[in-house]
N, CA, C and O atoms as a Maestro MAE file, in Angstrom:
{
 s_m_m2io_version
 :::
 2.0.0
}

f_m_ct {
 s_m_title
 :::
 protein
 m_atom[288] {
  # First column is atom index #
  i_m_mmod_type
  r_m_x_coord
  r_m_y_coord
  r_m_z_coord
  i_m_residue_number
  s_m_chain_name
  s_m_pdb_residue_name
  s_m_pdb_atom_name
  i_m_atomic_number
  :::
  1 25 105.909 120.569 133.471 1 A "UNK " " N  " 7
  2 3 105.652 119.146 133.380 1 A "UNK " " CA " 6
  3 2 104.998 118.803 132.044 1 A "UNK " " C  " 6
  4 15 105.474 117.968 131.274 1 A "UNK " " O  " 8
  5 25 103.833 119.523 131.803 2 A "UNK " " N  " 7
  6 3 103.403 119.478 130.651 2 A "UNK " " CA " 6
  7 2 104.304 119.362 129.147 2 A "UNK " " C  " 6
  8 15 104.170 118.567 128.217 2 A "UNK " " O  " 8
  9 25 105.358 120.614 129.362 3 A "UNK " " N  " 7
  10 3 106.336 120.947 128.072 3 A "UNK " " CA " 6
  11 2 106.987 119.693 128.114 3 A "UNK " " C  " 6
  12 15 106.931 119.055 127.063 3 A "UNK " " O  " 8
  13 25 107.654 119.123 129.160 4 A "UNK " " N  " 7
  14 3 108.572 118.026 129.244 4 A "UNK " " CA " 6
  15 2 107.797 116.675 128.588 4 A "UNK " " C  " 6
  16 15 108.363 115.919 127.798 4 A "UNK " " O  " 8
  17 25 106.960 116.572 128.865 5 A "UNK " " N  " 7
  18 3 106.004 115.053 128.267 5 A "UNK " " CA " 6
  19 2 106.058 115.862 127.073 5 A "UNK " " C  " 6
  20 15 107.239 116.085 126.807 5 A "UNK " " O  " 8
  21 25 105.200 116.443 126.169 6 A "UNK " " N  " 7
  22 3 105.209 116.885 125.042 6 A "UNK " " CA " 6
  23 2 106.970 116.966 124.079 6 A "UNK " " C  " 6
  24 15 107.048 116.549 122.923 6 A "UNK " " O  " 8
  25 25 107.799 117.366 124.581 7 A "UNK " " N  " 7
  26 3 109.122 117.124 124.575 7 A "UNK " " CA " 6
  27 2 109.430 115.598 124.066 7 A "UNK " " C  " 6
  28 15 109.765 115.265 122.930 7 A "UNK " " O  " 8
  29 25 109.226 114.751 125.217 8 A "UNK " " N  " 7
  30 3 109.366 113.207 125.494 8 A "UNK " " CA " 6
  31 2 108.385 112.819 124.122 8 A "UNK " " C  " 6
  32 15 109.033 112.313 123.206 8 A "UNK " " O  " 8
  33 25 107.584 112.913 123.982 9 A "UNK " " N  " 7
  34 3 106.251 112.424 122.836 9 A "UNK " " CA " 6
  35 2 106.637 112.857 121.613 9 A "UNK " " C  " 6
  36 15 106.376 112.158 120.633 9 A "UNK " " O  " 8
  37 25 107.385 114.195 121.459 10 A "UNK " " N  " 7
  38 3 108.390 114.628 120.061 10 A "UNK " " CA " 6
  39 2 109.597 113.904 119.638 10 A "UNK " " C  " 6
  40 15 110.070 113.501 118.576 10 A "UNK " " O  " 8
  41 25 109.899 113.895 120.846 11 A "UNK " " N  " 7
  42 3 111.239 113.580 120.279 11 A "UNK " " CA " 6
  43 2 111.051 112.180 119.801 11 A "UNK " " C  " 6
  44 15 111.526 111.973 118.684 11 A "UNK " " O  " 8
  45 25 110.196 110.699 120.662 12 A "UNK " " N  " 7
  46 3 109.718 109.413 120.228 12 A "UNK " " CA " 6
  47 2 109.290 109.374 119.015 12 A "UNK " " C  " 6
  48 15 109.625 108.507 118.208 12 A "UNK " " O  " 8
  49 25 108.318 110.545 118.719 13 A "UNK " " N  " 7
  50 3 107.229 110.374 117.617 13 A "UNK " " CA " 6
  51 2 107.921 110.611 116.042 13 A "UNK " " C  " 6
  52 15 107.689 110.041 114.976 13 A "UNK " " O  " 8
  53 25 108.795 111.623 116.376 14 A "UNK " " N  " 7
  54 3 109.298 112.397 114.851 14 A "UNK " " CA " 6
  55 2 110.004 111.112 114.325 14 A "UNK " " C  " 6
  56 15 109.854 110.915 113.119 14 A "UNK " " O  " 8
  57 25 110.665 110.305 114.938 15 A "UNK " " N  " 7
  58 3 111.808 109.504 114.227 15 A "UNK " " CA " 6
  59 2 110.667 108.373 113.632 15 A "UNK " " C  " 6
  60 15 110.557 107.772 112.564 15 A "UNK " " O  " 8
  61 25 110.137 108.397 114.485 16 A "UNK " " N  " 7
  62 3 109.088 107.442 114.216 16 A "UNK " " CA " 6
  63 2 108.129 107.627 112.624 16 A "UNK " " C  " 6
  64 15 108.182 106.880 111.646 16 A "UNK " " O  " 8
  65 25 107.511 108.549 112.760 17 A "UNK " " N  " 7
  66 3 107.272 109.299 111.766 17 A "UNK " " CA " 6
  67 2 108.057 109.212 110.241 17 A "UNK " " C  " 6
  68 15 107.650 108.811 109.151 17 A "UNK " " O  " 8
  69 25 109.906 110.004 110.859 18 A "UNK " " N  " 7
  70 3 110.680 109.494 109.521 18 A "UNK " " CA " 6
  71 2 111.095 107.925 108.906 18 A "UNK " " C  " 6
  72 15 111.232 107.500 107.759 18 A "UNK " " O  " 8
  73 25 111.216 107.317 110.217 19 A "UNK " " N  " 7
  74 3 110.824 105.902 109.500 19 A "UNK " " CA " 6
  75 2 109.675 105.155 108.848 19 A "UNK " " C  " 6
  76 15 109.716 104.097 108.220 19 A "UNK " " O  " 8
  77 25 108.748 105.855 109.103 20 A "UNK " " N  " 7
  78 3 107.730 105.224 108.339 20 A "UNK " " CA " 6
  79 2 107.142 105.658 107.204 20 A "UNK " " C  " 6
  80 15 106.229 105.078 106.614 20 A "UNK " " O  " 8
  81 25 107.809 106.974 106.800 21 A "UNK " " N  " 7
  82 3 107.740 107.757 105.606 21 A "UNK " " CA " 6
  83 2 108.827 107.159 104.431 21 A "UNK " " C  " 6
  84 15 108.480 106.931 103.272 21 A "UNK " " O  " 8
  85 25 110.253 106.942 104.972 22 A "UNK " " N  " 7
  86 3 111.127 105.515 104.349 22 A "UNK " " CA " 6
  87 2 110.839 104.573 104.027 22 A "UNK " " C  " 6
  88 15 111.090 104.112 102.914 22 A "UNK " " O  " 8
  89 25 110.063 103.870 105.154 23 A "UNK " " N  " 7
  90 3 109.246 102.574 104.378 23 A "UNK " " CA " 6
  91 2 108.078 102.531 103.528 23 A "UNK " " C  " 6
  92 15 107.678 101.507 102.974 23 A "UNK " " O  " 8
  93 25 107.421 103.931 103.419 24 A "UNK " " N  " 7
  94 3 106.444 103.844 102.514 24 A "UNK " " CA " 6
  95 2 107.334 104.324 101.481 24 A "UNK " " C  " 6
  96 15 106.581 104.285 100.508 24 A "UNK " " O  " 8
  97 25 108.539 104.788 101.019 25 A "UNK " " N  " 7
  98 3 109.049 104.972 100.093 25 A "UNK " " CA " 6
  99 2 109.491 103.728 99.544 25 A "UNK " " C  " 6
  100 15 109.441 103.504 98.335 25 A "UNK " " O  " 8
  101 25 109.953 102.850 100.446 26 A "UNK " " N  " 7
  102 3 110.701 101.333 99.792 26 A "UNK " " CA " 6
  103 2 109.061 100.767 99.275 26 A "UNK " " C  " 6
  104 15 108.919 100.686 98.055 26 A "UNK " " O  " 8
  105 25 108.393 100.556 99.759 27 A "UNK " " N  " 7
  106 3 107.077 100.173 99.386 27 A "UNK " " CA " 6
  107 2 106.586 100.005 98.020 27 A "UNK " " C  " 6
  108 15 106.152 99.096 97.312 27 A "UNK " " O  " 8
  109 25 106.952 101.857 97.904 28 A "UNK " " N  " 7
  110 3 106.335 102.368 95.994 28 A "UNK " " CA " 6
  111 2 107.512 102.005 95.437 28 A "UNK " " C  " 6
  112 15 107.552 102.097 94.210 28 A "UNK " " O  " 8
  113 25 108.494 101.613 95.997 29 A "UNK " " N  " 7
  114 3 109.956 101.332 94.914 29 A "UNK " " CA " 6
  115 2 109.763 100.208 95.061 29 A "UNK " " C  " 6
  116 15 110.806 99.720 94.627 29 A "UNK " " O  " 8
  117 25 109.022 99.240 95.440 30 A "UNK " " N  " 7
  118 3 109.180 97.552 95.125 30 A "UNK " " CA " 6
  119 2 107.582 97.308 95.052 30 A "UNK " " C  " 6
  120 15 107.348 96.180 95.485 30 A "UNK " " O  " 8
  121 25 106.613 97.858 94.725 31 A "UNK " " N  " 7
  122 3 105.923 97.619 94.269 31 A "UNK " " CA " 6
  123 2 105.760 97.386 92.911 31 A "UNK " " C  " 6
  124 15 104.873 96.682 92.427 31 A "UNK " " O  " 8
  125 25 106.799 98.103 92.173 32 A "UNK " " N  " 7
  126 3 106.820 97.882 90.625 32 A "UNK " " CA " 6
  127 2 105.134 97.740 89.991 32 A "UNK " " C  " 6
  128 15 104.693 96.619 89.740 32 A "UNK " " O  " 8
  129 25 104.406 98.806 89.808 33 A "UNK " " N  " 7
  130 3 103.231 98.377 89.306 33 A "UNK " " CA " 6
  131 2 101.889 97.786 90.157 33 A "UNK " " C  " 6
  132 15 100.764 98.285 90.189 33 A "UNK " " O  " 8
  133 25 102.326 96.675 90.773 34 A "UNK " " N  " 7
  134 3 101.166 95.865 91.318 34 A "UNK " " CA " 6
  135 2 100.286 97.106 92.354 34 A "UNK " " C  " 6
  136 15 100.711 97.659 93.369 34 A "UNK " " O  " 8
  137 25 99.235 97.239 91.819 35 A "UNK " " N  " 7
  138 3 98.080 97.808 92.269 35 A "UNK " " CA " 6
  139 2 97.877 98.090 93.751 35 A "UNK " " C  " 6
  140 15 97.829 99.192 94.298 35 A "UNK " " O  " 8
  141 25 97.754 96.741 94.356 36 A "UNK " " N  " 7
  142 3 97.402 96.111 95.739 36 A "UNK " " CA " 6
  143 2 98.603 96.736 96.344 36 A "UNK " " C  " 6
  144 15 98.304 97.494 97.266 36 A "UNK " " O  " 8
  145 25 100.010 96.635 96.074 37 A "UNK " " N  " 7
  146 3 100.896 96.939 97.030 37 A "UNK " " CA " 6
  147 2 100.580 98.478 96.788 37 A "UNK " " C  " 6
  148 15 100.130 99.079 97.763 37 A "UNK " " O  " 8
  149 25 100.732 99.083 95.786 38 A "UNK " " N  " 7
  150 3 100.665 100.422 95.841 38 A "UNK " " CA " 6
  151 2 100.014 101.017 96.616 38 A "UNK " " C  " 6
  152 15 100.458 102.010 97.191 38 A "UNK " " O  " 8
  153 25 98.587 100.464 96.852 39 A "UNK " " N  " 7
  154 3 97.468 100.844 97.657 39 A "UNK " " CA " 6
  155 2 97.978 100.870 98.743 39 A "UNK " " C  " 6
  156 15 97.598 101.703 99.566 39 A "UNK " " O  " 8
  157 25 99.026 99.918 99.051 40 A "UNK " " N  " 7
  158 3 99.458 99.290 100.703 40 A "UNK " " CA " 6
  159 2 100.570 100.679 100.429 40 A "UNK " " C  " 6
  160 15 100.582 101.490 101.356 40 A "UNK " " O  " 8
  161 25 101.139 100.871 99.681 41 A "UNK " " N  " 7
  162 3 102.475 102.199 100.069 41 A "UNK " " CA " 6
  163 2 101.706 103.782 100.618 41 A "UNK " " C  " 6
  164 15 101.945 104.460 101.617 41 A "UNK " " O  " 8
  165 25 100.794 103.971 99.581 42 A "UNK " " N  " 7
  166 3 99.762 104.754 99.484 42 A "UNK " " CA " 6
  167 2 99.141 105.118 101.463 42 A "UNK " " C  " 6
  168 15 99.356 106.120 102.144 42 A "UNK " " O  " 8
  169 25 98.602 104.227 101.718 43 A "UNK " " N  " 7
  170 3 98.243 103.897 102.888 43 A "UNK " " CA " 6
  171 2 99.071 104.597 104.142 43 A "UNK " " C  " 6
  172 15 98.706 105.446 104.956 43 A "UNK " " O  " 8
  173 25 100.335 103.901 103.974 44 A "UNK " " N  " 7
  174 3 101.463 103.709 105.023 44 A "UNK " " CA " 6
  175 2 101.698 105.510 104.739 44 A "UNK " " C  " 6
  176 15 101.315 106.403 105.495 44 A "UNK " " O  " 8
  177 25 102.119 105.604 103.989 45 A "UNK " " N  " 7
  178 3 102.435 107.127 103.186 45 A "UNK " " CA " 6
  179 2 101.101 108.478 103.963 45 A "UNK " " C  " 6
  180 15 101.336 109.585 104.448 45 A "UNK " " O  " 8
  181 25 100.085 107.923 103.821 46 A "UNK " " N  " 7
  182 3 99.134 109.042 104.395 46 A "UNK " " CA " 6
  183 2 99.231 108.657 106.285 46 A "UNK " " C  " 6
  184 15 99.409 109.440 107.218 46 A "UNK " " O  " 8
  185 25 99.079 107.515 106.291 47 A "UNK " " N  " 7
  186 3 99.003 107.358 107.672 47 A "UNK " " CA " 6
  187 2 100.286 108.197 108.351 47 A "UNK " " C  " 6
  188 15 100.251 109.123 109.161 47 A "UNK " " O  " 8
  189 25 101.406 107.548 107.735 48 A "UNK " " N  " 7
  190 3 102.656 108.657 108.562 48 A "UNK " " CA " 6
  191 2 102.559 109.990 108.422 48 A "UNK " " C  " 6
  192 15 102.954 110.792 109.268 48 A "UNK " " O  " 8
  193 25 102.117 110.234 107.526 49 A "UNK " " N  " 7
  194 3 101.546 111.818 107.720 49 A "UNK " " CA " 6
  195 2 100.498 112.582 108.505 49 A "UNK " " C  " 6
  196 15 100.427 113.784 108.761 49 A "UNK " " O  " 8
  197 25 99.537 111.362 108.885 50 A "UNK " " N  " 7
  198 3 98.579 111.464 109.709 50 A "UNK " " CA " 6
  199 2 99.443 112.128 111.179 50 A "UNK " " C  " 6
  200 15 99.487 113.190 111.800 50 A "UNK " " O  " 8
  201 25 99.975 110.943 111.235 51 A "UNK " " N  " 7
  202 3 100.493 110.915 112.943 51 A "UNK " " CA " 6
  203 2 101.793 111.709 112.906 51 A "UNK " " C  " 6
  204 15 102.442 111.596 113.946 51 A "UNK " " O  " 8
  205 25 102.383 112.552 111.888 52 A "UNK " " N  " 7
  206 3 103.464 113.424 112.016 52 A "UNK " " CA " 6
  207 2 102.544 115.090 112.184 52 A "UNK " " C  " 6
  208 15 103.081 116.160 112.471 52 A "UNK " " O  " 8
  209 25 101.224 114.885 111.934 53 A "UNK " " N  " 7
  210 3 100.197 115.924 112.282 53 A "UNK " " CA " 6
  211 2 100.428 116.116 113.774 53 A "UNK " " C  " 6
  212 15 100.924 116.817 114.656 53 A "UNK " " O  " 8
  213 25 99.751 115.051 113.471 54 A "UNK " " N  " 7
  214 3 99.155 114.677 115.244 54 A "UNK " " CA " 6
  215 2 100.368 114.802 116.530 54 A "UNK " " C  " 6
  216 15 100.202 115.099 117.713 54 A "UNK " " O  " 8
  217 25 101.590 114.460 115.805 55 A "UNK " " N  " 7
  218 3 102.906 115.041 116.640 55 A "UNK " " CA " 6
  219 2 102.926 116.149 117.084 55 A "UNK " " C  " 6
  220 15 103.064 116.666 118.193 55 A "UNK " " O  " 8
  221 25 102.739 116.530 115.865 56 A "UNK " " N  " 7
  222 3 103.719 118.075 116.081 56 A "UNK " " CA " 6
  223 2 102.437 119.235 116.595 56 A "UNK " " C  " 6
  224 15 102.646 120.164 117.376 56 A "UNK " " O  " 8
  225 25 100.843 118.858 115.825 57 A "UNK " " N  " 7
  226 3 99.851 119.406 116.792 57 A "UNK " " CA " 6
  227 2 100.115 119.232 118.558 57 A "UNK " " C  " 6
  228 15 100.303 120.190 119.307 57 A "UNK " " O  " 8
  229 25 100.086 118.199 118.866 58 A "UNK " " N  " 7
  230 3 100.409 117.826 120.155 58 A "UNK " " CA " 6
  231 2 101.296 118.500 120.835 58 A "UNK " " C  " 6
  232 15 101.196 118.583 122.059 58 A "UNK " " O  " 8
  233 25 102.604 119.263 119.951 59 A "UNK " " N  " 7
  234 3 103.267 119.508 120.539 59 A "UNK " " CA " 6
  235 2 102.867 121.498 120.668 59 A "UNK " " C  " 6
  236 15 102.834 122.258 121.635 59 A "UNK " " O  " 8
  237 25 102.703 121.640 119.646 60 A "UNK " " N  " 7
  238 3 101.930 123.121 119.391 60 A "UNK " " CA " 6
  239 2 101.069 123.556 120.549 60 A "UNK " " C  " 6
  240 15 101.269 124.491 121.324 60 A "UNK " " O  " 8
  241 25 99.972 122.608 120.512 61 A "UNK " " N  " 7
  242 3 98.804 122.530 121.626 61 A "UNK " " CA " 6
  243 2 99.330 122.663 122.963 61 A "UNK " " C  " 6
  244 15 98.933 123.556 123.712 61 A "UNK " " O  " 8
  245 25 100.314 121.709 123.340 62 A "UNK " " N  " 7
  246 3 100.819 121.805 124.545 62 A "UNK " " CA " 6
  247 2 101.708 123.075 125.018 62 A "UNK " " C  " 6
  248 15 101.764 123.239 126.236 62 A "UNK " " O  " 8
  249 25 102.405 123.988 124.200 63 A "UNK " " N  " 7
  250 3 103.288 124.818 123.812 63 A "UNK " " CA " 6
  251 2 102.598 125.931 124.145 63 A "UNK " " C  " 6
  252 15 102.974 126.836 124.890 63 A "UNK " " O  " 8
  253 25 101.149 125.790 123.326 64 A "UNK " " N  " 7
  254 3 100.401 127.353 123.723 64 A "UNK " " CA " 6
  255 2 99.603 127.091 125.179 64 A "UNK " " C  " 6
  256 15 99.498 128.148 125.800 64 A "UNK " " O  " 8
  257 25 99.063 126.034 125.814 65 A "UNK " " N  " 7
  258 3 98.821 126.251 127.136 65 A "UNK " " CA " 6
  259 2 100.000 126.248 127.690 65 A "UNK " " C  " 6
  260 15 99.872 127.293 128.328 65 A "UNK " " O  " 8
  261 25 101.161 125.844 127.969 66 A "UNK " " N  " 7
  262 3 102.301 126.154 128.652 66 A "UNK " " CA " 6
  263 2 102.108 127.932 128.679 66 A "UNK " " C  " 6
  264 15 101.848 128.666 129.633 66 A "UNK " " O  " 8
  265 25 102.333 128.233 127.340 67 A "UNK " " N  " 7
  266 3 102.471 129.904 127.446 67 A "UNK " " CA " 6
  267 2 101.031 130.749 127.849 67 A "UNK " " C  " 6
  268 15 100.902 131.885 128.307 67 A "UNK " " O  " 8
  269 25 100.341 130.056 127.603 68 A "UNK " " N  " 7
  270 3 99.141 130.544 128.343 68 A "UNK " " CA " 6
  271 2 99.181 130.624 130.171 68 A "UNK " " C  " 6
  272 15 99.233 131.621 130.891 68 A "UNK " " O  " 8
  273 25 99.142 129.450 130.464 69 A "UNK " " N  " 7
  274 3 99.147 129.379 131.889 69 A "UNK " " CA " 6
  275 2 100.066 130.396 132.223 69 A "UNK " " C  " 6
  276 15 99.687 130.981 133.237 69 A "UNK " " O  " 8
  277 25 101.026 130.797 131.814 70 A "UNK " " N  " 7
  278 3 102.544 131.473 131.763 70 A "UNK " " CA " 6
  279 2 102.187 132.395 132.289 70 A "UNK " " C  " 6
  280 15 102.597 132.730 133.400 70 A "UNK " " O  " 8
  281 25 101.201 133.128 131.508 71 A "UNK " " N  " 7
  282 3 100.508 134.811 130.960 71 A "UNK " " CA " 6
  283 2 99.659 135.049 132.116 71 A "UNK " " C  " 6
  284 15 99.225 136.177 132.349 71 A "UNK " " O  " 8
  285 25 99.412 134.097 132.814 72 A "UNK " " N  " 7
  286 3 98.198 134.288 133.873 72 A "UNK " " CA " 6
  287 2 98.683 134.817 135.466 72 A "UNK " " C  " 6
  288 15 97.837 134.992 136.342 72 A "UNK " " O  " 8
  :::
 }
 m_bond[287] {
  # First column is bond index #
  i_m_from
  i_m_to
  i_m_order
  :::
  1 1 2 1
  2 2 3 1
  3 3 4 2
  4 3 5 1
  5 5 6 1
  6 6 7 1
  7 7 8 2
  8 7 9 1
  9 9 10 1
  10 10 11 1
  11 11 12 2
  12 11 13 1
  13 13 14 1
  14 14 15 1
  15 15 16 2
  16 15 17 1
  17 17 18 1
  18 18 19 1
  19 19 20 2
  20 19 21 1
  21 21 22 1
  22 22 23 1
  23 23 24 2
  24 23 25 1
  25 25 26 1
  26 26 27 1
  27 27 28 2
  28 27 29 1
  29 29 30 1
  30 30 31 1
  31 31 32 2
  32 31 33 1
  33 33 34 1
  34 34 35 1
  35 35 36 2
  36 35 37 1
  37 37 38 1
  38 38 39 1
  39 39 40 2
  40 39 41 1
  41 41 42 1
  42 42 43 1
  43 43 44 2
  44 43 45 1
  45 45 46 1
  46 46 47 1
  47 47 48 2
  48 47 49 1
  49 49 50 1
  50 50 51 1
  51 51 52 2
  52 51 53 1
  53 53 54 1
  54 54 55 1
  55 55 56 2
  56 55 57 1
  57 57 58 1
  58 58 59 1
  59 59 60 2
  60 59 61 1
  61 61 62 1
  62 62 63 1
  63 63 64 2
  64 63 65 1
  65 65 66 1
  66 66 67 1
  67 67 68 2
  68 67 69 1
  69 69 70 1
  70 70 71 1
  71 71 72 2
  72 71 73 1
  73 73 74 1
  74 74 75 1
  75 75 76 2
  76 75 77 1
  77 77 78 1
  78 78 79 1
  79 79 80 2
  80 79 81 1
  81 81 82 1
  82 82 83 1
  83 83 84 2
  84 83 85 1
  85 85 86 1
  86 86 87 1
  87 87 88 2
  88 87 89 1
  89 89 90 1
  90 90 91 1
  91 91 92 2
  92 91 93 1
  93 93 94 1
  94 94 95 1
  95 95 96 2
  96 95 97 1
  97 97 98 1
  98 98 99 1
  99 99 100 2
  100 99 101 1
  101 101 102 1
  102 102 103 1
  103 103 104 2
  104 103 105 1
  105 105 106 1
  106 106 107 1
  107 107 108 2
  108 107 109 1
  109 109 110 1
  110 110 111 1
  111 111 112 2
  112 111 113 1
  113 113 114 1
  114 114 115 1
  115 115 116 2
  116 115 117 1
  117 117 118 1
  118 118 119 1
  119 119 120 2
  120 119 121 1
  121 121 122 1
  122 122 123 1
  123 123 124 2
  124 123 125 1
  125 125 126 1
  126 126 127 1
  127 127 128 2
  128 127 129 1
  129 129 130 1
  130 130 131 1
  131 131 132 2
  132 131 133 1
  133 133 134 1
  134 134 135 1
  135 135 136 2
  136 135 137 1
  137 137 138 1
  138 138 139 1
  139 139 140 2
  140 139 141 1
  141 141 142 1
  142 142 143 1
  143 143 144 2
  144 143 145 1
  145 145 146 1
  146 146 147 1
  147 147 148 2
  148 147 149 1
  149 149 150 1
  150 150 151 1
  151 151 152 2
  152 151 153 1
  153 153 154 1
  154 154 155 1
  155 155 156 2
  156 155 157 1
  157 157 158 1
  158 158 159 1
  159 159 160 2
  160 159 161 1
  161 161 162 1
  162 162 163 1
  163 163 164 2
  164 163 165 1
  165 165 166 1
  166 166 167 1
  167 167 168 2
  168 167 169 1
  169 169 170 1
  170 170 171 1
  171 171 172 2
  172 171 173 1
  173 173 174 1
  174 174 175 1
  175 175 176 2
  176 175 177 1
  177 177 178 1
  178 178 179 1
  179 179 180 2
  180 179 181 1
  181 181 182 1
  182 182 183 1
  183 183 184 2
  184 183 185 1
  185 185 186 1
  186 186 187 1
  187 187 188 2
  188 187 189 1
  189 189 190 1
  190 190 191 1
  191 191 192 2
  192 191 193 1
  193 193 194 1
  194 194 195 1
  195 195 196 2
  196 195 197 1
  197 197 198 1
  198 198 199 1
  199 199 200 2
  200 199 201 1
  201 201 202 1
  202 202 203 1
  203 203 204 2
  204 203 205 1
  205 205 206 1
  206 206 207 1
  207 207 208 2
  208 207 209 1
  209 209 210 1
  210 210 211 1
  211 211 212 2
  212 211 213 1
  213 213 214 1
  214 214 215 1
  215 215 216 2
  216 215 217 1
  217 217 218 1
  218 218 219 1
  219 219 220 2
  220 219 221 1
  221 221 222 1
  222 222 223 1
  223 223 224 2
  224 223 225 1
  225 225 226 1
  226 226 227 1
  227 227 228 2
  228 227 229 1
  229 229 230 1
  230 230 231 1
  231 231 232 2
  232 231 233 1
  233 233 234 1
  234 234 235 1
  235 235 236 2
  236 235 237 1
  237 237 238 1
  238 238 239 1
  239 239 240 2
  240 239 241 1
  241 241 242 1
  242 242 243 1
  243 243 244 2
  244 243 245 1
  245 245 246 1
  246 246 247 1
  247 247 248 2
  248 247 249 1
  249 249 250 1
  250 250 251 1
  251 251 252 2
  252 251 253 1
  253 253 254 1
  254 254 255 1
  255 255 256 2
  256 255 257 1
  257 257 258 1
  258 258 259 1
  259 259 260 2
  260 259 261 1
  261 261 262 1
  262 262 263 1
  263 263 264 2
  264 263 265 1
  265 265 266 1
  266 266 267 1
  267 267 268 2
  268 267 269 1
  269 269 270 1
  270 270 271 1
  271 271 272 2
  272 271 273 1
  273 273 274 1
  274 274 275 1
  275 275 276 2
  276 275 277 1
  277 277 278 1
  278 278 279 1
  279 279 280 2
  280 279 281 1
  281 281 282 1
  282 282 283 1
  283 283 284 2
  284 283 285 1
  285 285 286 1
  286 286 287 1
  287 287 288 2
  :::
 }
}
């Protein structure tokens, strides 16, 4: 049950993730210079990286108690 939600939360999260790594790319490509937006691409850019952590930890985490409980 566990693997399956973790599963469900990957598979939602990753695309999610690659879209918002795209839009922080259109971001720095139409920012042309201006400071403020950059900051705003900058932003979007770490944050999706934040939560493509936090994915794939999530999914790791869940992966080794699955195989833990397994072992027992």
């Amino acid at each position: 049950m566990v693997q399956k939600i973790a599963n469900a939360i990957t598979a939602i999260g990753i695309p999610f993730v690659a879209i918002f790594i795209v839009w922080a790319g259109f971001l720095f490509v139409t920012a042309q210079g201006d400071e403020k937006r950059l900051e705003q691409a900058k932003k979007t850019l770490q944050w999706a990286l934040i939560g493509g952590a936090i994915v794939i930890g999530a999914y790791a985490l869940s992966a080794a108690i699955v195989n833990f409980a397994k072992s027992l």
